[in-house]
N, C-alpha and C positions, 0 to 999 in steps of 0.2 A: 643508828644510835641517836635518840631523839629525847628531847627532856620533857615528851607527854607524861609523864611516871610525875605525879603530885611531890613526892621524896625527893626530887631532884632539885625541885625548887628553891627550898632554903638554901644548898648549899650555892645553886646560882645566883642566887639574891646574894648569898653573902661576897661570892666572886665580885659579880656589877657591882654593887657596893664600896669594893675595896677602890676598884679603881678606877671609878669613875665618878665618885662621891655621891652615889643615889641611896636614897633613906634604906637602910635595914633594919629600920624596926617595925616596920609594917609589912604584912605580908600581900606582892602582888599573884598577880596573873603572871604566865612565859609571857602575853599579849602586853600586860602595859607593862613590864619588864622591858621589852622590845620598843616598845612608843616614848620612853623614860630616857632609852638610850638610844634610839632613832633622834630624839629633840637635842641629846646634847652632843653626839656627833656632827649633827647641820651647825650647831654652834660651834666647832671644832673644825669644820670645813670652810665657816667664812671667816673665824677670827684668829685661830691656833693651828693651823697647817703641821708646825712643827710640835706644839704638845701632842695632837692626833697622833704620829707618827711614831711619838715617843712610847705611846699606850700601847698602839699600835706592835711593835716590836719587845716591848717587853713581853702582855701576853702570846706572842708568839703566832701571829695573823698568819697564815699564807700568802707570802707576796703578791705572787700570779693571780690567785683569789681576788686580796685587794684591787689591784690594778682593772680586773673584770669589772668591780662593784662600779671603779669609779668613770665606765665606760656607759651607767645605766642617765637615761638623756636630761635627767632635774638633779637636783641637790638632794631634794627630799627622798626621791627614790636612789641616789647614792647612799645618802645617810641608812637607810633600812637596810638596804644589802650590805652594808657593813656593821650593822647593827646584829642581823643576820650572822654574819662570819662573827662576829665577838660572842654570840650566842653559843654555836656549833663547838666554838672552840674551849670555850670555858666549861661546856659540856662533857668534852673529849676529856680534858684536864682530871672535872671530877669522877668521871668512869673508872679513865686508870688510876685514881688517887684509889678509891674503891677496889677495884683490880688487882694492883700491888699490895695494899695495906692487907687483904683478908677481910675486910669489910663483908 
């Protein structure tokens, strides 16, 4: 399950958006979707530890997942991999919203 499907996009924009404060009114790429929220997780890894962690569990990360991300040997390449997992995950989110609703 992958959000290469153009359709998937708005409602992942609107996901990132909600909570991570990135513009939804402009339509991006999955790519600078991922670079939007790659920049503001480095920002959340050297100055909000604990807001990260807050986002973090709310949407409902994979711990083990996380913990992997934050094994990768820069900041910048932690930040993606976890950029990565909020992707995947908000993905999963809108499938089964989709899935269940009868969509």
């Amino acid at each position: 399950m992958t959000a290469e499907n153009d359709h998937d996009l708005p409602d992942l924009q609107q996901a990132l958006a909600k909570n991570w404060g990135l513009p939804d009114d402009t339509p991006f790429s999955r790519e600078e979707l991922h670079r939007l929220l790659t920049t503001r997780i480095a920002e959340l890894l050297n100055h909000d530890w604990e807001g990260l962690l807050r986002i973090l569990y709310r949407i409902d990360v994979d711990e083990k997942a996380f913990h992997q991300a934050l094994e990768a040997p820069t900041a910048d390449e932690q930040a993606s991999e976890i950029a990565n997992l909020m992707i995947e995950r908000e993905i999963r989110k809108i499938y089964l919203r989709r899935k269940f609703s009868g969509k």
